[in-house]
Each structure stands twice: as structure tokens, then as C-alpha cells.
N, C-alpha and C positions, 0 to 999 in steps of 0.2 A: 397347875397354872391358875387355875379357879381359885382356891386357896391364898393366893398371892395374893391374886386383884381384892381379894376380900379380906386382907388384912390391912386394918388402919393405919396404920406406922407404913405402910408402903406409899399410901395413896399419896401424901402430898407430895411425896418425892418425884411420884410419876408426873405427877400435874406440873412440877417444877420445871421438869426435864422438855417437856412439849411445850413450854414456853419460850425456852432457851432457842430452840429451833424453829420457830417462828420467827423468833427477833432476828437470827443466824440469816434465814431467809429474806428477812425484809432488807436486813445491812446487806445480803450480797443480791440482787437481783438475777444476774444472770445465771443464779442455782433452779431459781423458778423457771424461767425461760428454760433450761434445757431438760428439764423434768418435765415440764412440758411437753416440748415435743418428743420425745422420748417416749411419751404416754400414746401418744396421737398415732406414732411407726405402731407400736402396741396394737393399739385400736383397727388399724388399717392392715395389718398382717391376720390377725385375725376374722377380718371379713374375706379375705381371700381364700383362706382356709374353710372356710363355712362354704363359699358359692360351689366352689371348686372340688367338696365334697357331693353337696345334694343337684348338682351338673348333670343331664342325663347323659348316659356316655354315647349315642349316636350323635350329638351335637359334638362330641371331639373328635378333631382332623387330626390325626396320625400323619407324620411327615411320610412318605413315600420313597420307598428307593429308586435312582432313577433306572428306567427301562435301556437297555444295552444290547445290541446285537453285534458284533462285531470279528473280523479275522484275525486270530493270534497266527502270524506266519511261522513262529519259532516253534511251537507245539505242532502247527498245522490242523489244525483244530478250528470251527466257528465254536465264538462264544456267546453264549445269552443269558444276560443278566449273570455274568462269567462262569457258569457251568456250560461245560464242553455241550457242543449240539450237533447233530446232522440232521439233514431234511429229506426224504423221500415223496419227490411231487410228481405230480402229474398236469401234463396239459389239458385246458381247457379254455378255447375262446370264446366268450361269451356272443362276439358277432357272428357265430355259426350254430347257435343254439336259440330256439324259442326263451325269449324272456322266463314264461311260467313253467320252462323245464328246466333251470338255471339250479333249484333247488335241489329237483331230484339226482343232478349229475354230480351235484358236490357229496353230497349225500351219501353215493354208489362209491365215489371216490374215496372218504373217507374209511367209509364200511371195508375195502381193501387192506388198509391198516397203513394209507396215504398220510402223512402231517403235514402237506403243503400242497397249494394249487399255482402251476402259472398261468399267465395269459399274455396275449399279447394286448397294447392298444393302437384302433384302428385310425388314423388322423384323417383317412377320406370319408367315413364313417362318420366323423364327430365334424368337421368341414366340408361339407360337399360344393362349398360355394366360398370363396373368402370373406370373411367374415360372416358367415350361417353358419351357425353352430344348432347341433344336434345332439341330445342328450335322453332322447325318450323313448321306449319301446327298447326294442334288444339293442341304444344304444344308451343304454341307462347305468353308465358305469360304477356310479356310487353306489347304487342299488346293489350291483354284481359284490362289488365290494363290501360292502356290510352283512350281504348274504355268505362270503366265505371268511367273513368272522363271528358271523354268528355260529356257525359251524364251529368253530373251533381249531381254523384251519388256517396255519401262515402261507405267504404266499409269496409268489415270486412276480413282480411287473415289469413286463419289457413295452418300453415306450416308446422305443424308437429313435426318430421317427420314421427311417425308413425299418419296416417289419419283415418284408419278403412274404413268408408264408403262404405263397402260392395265393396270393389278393393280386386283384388289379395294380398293376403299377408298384406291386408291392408294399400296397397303405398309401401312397400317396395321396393326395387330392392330385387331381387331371390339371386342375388349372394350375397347378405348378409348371405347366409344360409353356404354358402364355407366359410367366410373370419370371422366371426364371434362366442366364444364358443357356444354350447348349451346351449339354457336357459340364454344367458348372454342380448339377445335382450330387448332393455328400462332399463338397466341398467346403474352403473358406471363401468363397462368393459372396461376397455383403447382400445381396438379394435374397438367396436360399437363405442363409445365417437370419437373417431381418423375419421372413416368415414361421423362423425356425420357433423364434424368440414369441413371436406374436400369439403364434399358437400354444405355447407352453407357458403363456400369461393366463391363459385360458384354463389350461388342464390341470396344471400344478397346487393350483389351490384346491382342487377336486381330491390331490393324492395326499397331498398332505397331512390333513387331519388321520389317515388310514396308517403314515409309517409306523413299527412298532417303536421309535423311541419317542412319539408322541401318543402312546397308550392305543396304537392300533396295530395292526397285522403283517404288514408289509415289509419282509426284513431283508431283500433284495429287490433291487432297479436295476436295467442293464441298459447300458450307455450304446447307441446306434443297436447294429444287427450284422455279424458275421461281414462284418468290413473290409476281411483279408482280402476277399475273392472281388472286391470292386476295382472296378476299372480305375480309381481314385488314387486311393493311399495316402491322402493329405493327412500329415502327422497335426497341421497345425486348426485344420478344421477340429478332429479327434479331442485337440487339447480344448480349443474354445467351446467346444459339447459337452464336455468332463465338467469344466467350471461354470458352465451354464446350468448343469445336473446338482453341483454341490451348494449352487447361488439357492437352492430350493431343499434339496435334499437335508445338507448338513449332517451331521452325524447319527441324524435316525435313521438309517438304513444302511445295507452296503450298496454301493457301484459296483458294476460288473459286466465285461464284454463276454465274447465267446464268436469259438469260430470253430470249423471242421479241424479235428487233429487229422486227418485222413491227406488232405490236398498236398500239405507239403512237411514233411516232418522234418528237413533237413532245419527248416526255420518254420515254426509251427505258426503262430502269431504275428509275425513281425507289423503286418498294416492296422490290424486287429487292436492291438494294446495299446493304452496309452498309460502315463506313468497314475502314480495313487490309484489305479483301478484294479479292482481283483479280477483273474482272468480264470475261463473257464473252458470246458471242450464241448463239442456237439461229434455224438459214437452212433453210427448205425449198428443196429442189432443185430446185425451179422459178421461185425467186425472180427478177422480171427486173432488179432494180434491187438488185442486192448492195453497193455503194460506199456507201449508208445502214447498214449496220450495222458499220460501221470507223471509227464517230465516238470511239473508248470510247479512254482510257488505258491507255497499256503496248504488250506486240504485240498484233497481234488473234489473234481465238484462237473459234473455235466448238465449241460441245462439243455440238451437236444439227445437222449438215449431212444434213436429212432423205431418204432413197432413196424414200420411201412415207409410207404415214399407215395406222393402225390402222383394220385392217374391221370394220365392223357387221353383224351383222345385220340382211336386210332394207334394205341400201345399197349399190347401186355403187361399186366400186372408183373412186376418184379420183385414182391418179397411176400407172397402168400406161404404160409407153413414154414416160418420161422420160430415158432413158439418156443423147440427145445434149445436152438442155439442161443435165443435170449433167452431164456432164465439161464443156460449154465455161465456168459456172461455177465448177467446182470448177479449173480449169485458170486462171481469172483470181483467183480467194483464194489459188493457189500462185504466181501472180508478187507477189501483194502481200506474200509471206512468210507470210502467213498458219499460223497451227497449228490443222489441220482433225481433227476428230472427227466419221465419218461412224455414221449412226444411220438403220437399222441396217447392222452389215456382215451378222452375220448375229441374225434374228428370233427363232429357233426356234419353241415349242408352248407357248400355255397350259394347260398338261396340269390336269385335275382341275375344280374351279371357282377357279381361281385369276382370270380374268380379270375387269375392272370394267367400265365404261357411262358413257357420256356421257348429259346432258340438255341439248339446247339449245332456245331459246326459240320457234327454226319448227325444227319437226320432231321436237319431244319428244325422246322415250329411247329410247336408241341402245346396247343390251348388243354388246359385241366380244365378236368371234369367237374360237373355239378355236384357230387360226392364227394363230403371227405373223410371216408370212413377210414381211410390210413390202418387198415389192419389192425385199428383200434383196439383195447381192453373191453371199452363200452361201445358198441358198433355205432353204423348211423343210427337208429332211432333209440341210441341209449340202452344196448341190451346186453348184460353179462355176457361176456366170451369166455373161450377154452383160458384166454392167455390171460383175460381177470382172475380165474379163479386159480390160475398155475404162477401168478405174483401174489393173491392173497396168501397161498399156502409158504410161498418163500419170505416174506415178512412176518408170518407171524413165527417162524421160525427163525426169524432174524429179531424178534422180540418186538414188533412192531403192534402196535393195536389194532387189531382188525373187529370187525364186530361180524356174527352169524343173521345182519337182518337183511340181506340182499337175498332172492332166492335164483336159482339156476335155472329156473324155468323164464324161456323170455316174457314179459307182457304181451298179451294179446292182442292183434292185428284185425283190422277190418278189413275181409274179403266182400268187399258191394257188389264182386259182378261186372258182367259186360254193361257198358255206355255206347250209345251211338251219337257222337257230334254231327251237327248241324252244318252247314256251309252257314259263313253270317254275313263277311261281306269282304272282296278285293283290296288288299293295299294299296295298288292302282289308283281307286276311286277316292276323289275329294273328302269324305267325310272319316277318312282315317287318317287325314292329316291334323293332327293337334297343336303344330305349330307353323307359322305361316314361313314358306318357303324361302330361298335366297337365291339371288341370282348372280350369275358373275360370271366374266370372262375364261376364268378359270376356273379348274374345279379346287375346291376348298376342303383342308382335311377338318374331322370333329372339332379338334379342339379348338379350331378358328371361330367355327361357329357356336363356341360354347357348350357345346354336347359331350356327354360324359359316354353315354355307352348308346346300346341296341343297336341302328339303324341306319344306314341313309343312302336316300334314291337319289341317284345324280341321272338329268335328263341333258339330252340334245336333241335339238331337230335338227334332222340332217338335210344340207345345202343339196342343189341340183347338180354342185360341181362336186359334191364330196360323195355324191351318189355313182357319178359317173366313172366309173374304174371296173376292170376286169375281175370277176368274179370265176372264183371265192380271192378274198382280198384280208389282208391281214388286220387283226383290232389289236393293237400292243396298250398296255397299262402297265405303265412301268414299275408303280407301285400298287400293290393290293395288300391292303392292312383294313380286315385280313381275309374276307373271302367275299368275293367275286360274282353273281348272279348276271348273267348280259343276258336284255332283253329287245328283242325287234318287234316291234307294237306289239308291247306285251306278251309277248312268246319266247320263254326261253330257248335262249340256241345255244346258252356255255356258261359253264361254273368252271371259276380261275381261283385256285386255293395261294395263300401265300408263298408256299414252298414252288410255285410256278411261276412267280409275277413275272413282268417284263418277256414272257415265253408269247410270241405272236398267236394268238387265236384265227382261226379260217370264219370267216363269214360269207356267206349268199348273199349280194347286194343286190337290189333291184330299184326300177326308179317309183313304184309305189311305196315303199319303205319309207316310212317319215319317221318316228321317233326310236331312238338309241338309249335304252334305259340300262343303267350299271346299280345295283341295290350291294352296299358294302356290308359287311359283318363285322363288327368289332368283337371279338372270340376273346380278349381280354387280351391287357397290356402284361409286358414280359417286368419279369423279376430281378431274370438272371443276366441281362445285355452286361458285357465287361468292356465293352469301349464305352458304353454312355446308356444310360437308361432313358433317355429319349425314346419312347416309342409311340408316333402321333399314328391316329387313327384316320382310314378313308382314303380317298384319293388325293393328291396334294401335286403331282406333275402332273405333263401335259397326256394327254391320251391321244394314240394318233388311229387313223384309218386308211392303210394304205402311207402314202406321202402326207396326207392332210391330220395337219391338229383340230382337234375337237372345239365346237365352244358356239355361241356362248351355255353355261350350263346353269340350271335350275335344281337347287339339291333341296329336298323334302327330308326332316331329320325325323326319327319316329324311337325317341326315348324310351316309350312305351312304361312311362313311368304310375302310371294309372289307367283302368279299363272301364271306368264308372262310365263311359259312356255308350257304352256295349247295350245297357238295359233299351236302348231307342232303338236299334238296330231289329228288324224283323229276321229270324233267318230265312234263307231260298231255297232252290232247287239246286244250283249249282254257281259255284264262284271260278275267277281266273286265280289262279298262282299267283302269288305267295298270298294267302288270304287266313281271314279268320276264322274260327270253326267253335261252336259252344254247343255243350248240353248241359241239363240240369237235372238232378234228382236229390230224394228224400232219404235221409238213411234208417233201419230199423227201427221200429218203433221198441222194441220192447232194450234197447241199451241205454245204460244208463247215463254216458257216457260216449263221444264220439271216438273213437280207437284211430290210430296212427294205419297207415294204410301206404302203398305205393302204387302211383300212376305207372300203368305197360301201354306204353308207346309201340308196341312190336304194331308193325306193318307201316307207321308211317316213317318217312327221312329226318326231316330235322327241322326243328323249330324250339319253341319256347311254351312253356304252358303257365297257366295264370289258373289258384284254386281261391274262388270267391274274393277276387280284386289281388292276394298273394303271388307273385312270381317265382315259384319254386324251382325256376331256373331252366336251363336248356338242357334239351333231350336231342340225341343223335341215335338212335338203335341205329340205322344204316352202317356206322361207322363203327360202334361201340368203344371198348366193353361195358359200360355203363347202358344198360338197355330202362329200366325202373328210376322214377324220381318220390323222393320219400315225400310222405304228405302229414305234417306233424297231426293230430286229432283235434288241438286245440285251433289251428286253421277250416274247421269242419262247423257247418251248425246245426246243432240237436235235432232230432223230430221233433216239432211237426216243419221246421225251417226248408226253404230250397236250396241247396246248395247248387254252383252253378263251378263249371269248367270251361275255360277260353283257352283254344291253342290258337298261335300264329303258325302255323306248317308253308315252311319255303319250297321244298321241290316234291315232293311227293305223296297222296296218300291210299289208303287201303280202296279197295270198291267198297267195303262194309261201313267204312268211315268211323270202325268200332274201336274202344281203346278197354282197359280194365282195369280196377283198381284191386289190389290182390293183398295177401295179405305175408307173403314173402318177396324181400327184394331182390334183384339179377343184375349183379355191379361185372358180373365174369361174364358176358355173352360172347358171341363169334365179332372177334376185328374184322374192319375191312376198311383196310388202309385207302383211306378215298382223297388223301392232301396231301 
């Protein structure tokens, strides 16, 4: 080619030629123009190519597959992100666990070789007042939330709103009982519905961001709670809760009921279901006949596989040393493929008065206990059991992931020693009333007077005419919701249980007798009512003495919702019944840490205890079996701190006035059926 150009006889030809094509160019113009831009796409494709090259690659967004959880019916299979899946959960409510032991329960749970946690949410919990909303402390749901995906852990959320769960009212807030008709509760009631709405404007944005098809954890919601067994059955309520769950949900998670396959197998579900929802069963652990409840569509799937059953007071434990019958059933629901949700893994504490009551038809009313260790995996204070480490060994033989870092030995208890409480001061007396009294013709149930739980003394002074009658003279209370204290100038002379009410009492009348004091117990509202869940608290008819109605009456409500004012109080030598009692002390100096521990109430009756302003709930040993209330460690403060102890004790206590904090709990003590 060099050669060429360097030959004379070539050159003018060349030069001739690039002339020709110039002139070519200039007679046609628009050869220029499009060689032009032609150059320019050139130009501009090539700096694409360059950026697009020296780009660092963390600055490129990769498209994302979208997240999927979902029921293939026809496989019977769940799918995620559409590989076949099953879940293995366990329960845990957050509102029956100290906030800062949240972690370690997920933790234990995992460690079992668990891939999912349920819980329930509590609505009187997160409302205790319409429009108070509460979200802080052990009611810090988004926290709970983030904490069991940081873990690694899907989960299953029942919202309700009614939960049951052995809670007051079953999750309700109380002042549904004001604002809503009788008997319209679970219903299509435009009132309930309205509140229903109001509060899941509230919640819903909380769960939302948590679903797993919006990059979070959450791959079932369960629509109501075991609906079969209510007095209800509104198919048309069911449907507007369904579309009110999907108005929010949408297609990142599933829907899903459940009810007992147990009550009625001829029609398992019927009130339960509603149509687009996946249905589920709830098996106790001692079920013999399991192959009955895998009639249903889709996989099977249990979201209630029971270890225990909720204690009463005043009732034997009914499912202790169950351990082999559950694992050989839960061992034949894992070959059918089954997705097990066991209930509970762990129980925790009805700390406070948070717990509710059953009523059945032989055997009346049945307040639950402060415990709800439910024969747990992880007991009340979070401690490996026989039956954790006898479902650890069947998962991982079922190829589940278990991990070797939980150990068998439980955490260690703090045995403090005997205490001697103080007398501090009379509920009688003026300066334990925290809220100013009301007075009224008639006597007023709680929730009239806006009272959610604890207490309340209804007084009369009685007339010269109501005095005058032949002794002993009867005292009728027609209603007692739900236990009963009568006092004749402050002298008890009768305790009237609810399983009694309306039963005439003998009284001593005399014409020195002036004041007639009744102190009510709200022991927790019921769960289970199948005509209506209606159940208000206190006195609410007329009380008669003899021929004569009571009145007018003076009711002192005592919430007992804080004890900071106990620090004014001197204690004394001796107080009247039902009073307050405190002592104080320092724990070990040389721990590092304050250790979990439980209060022994043995020798007094029954009251409520309070550790350093916490309400760790009611103590009955009198009654039992529940005799110990757990005392978490993190309720405790360090050496060189004082920690202090308040009981309220209603009818009885020791001559020593001594109680202990131990370092073993006694949930099994001697019943004595005293209601």
C-alpha cells in the first residue's frame, strides 16, 4: 500500500478522485447531513460503552425477583419464591415475656431446629383507652418483629382482633364493653366493625413493611381466632374482616383461620371459614385419633399443636407428662408433611391482671393463673425442658436445623432467702385511695366507671330502718363479678365467690353497725362466654338486706396501676385487712448479675404482689396450684441498690409475716377448691 501512495502516475488520480466526491457532496447535501449524524449515534454509543465499562459494579441495581409465598392447593404444598416449603413454629407472645428476654427466647427456639415463630397481637395491650395507643416496653411490636428477622426466623401473626389466649377479655380493650351493643361483639355491627377499622389503621402500617412479599418475614396472618366455637357465626362479619385483612395485606402473605378439629368433625369448620382463606386445625397433644383433622384443603398445616392447657385456679393440672404421646404424634403429622405450629414452645407470665377465666357449664368459673408455663418446651423462666430437647432430637432427624448451643443445664436462680414484710398501711384508710371516689344511688359495675381491672369497695351506711330486722338476716348480691369480700365496720364476716352469687349470706345485724363495705375482685374477664362475651365487672344490681335494697353507695376503685406512692408511707405495728405489707433488701454483693428468682407466698391467702413498682401478678397458695410467682432478674436492681416488695394480702396472713424468694418454682401445690 505504501508503495502505491508513493508512486507518481497514482497520485494525481487519487487527488482527482477526492475532488469528484466533494463536488458529489456539495450537489447532494443531504449525503452530508446523514453522514453526519451517523457519526454523532457513533460518537454517542461509544461513550456508553466506556462509562458502562469503568462503572463500579456496587453502583449496579440488579432487578430482583419478586418475593412469593403462597398455597398451591393442587400440589398441596406452600410455596416460597415457588420452591415447595413447610414451617415448623413455635409460640411465643411477646406480651408475656420481658422485653430484654425477647431475644434469648428466639434464640432457644431456633437452636431447636424451629424455622418460624408465632405470636399473637394484643389490641387491649396496644389500646387501653380509645384512642391511647401503646407501643413501648414489652409493647414494642416492631421491635419483637425485627428481632425474629434478625434471627433468621419466619413467622406466623395472628391479629385478631379477638385472640382468646387465656387474656382478659380475650385481647379485647374493656371499653369495648361502653361503646359497643350487647352481644353484637364478632359481629357485623357497624360499631364493633368502625372500631375494628380504626384500630387496624393504627396497626397495619406497623406490619406491613415486616410481610415477606415486601422483603420482610411474615408469610402468614390469621383472620379472627377459632370463630367456630362463638356464640356468633356471622358468615357476613367473617367476609368484611377477610376484605378488610386483604385492603392491607394483598398478596404478601397468606390469610388464614383455624379452629379445633376436635369439637365437631361431622362439620369441622363451618363458622370458622370464610371463602379465599386458607384453613387450618388447632391438635392437642394428646390427641389419639390425628388422621381426623387432615380432612381440609391445601397442605395440612396446624397453628395450635397444644404441649398443655391453661391453669386454673382451684384445678388440677390436666396434661403433665405428656411428652411421649407428643412426640409419637407430632412424629406421624411430620411424615404427612405436615406444617406444625406448637403451642406453647414457650408460655411465659401473665404479669399484672392481664389474665382471663373460663365459665363452663359443670364446674362454673375458672379465673387462670398467673403462670403460663403450659407445659412448655421452654418453662416459665425460659429453661430447656425434657420435651425441648425430645423435639430437638425429632427435627433434626426430620432434617431440620438444629444447632448444639443451648445447654441442658437450666440458668441459675437466685435463692435470697427468707423476708419479713412490714404491715404498711389499710385499704380502708383515705390515703390508698388514688382516685376520687363516686357516689350513686346504685351500685355501678367497673366498666361504668371506667375501670379496667384490680378493685373496688362499694360502701353503704346503713339506715335505722335497714338495721332494724331479726338477726341473722340475709345479704343477697345478686351479681358477684367476681369475688365478694363483706365487711361490717371493717370486719370481715363473708367472702361470696362467683360460683355462689345470688346465694343469700347470714349476717349479725345490730343497731351499732353503721357501715356495710363489699370489696369486688375482678379475677379476669372470660374468653370462652358462647352466648355473648359480655362480661362486666363489680356489682351492677340492686343488693338487698333482708326485704330492704341497699343504697345510696360510695364505690372507691383501686387500679392499683402504680405503687410510687408507698415510698411516704411509714410502716407500723399492725394494720386492718385487706392492707399493704412491704419489705426491702440488697441482693449479693458478689453477683454479677441479678438472677431470676421466684416469690413463696406459702402461709399467706391471697393478694397481688408488686417487685420494685412491677406487678408480677396474683398469688393465691390458699387455693392453689400455682403456690411461686416468677420474678424475672431483670425486674431486680444490682448491689449496692434496695430493692423493695409490696403485697396487697385480702384475707390472711402468716404470724411470721415472712415470705421467700427461692430459687425453684411450685406451679403443682395442694388445691383447695375455696369457689
Amino acid at each position: 500500500m505504501d508503495l502505491l501512495f508513493q508512486n507518481n502516475e497514482t497520485q494525481p488520480l487519487i487527488k482527482k478522485q477526492k475532488q469528484n466526491w466533494k463536488q458529489k457532496l456539495l450537489n447532494r447535501p443531504y449525503i452530508a447531513i446523514l453522514f453526519g449524524l451517523l457519526l454523532l449515534v457513533f460518537i454517542f454509543l461509544l461513550y456508553i460503552l466506556i462509562r458502562n465499562e469503568i462503572q463500579p459494579e456496587s453502583k449496579q441495581t440488579p432487578k430482583t425477583a419478586e418475593r412469593t409465598f403462597i398455597v398451591d392447593y393442587e400440589r398441596k404444598e406452600f410455596l416460597k419464591d415457588g420452591q415447595v416449603f413447610r414451617y415448623l413454629s413455635g409460640s411465643l407472645h411477646y406480651f408475656r415475656v420481658p422485653k430484654l428476654y425477647w431475644k434469648d427466647r428466639i434464640q432457644k427456639m431456633k437452636a431447636a431446629g424451629l424455622n418460624a415463630i408465632s405470636s399473637y397481637v394484643e389490641w387491649s395491650l396496644h389500646e387501653p383507652y380509645p384512642g391511647v395507643y401503646n407501643f413501648e416496653g414489652i409493647a414494642d411490636l416492631e421491635y419483637f418483629l425485627k428481632l425474629v428477622q434478625d434471627e433468621g426466623m419466619y413467622l406466623l401473626l395472628r391479629t385478631g382482633p379477638f385472640i382468646s389466649a387465656e387474656r382478659d377479655f380475650g385481647g379485647f380493650p374493656f371499653w369495648l364493653i361502653n361503646v359497643v351493643p350487647q352481644n353484637c361483639l364478632r359481629t357485623n355491627d357497624p360499631s364493633y366493625k368502625y372500631y375494628i377499622a380504626k384500630w387496624f389503621d393504627v396497626l397495619m402500617p406497623k406490619i406491613v413493611p415486616f410481610l415477606y412479599g415486601n422483603g420482610g418475614n411474615i408469610i402468614m396472618v390469621q383472620v379472627e381466632n377459632e370463630y367456630r366455637v362463638t356464640y356468633a357465626c356471622d358468615h357476613q362479619y367473617m367476609i368484611w374482616l377477610r376484605d378488610l385483612y386483604q385492603s392491607y395485606i394483598k398478596s404478601k402473605a397468606v390469610l388464614y383461620t383455624t379452629d379445633s378439629c376436635e369439637v365437631d368433625t361431622t362439620n369441622p369448620l363451618s363458622c370458622g371459614s370464610v371463602a379465599g382463606v386458607f384453613e387450618t386445625v388447632d391438635v392437642h397433644g394428646w390427641t389419639t385419633n390425628i388422621s381426623q383433622c387432615f380432612k381440609l384443603q391445601g397442605p395440612p398445616a396446624v397453628t395450635e399443636y397444644h404441649t398443655g392447657l391453661p391453669g386454673h385456679w382451684g384445678e388440677l393440672p390436666k396434661s403433665n407428662n405428656i411428652t411421649h404421646i407428643f412426640i409419637k404424634n407430632m412424629k406421624y403429622m411430620l411424615a404427612l408433611n405436615a406444617s406444625v405450629n406448637i403451642y406453647m414452645f414457650h408460655g411465659g407470665t401473665n404479669f399484672g391482671f392481664t389474665s382471663g377465666s373460663y365459665s363452663y357449664k359443670i364446674g362454673g368459673f375458672y379465673p387462670v393463673e398467673t403462670t403460663y408455663d403450659f407445659n412448655s418446651p421452654l418453662n416459665e423462666s425460659g429453661d430447656p425442658t425434657e420435651l425441648y430437647f425430645e423435639i430437638k432430637k425429632l427435627l433434626k432427624e426430620t432434617n431440620f436445623v438444629v444447632s448444639n448451643d443451648i445447654s441442658p443445664i437450666p440458668a441459675s436462680k437466685g435463692d435470697y432467702g427468707t423476708l419479713t414484710m412490714q404491715p404498711l398501711v389499710s385499704l380502708f384508710e383515705n390515703v390508698t385511695q388514688r382516685i376520687k371516689p363516686i357516689e350513686s344511688d346504685v351500685p355501678l359495675g367497673f366498666e361504668t366507671m371506667g375501670i379496667n381491672s384490680g378493685f373496688v369497695m362499694y360502701e353503704t351506711i346503713l339506715t335505722n330502718d335497714q338495721k332494724e330486722v331479726t338477726t341473722p338476716v340475709n345479704l343477697t348480691i345478686s351479681t358477684v363479678r367476681d369475688r365478694a369480700t363483706v365487711f361490717l365496720d371493717q370486719v370481715i364476716v363473708s367472702i361470696i365467690s362467683r360460683n355462689y352469687e345470688n346465694k343469700p349470706v347470714s349476717l349479725n345485724i345490730n343497731s351499732k353497725v353503721q357501715k356495710l363495705s363489699i370489696l369486688i375482685e375482678n379475677q379476669g374477664r372470660l374468653i370462652n362466654y358462647r352466648n355473648s362475651l359480655v362480661d362486666k365487672k363489680g356489682i351492677f344490681e340492686p343488693v338487698k338486706l333482708g326485704n330492704h335494697v341497699l343504697g345510696p353507695w360510695k364505690m372507691i376503685a383501686y387500679p392499683l396501676n402504680e405503687t410510687s406512692w408507698f415510698s411516704t408511707i411509714e410502716p407500723r405495728k399492725s394494720v386492718v385487712l385487706p392492707a399493704f405489707y412491704k419489705t426491702t433488701f440488697t441482693l449479693p454483693e458478689n453477683l454479677t448479675k441479678p438472677l431470676d428468682t421466684f416469690l413463696d407466698p406459702t402461709g399467706w391467702k391471697k393478694g397481688v404482689a408488686f417487685v420494685n413498682g412491677m406487678n408480677i401478678g396474683r398469688y393465691w397458695p390458699s387455693c392453689g396450684p400455682q403456690i411461686t410467682l416468677y420474678i424475672p432478674g431483670l425486674f431486680l436492681i444490682p448491689y449496692p441498690g434496695l430493692n423493695n416488695i409490696i403485697m396487697l394480702e385480702l384475707e390472711g396472713v402468716p404470724e411470721n409475716l415472712s415470705i421467700s424468694l427461692v430459687d425453684k418454682p411450685n406451679l403443682n401445690g395442694t388445691v383447695h377448691k375455696e369457689f
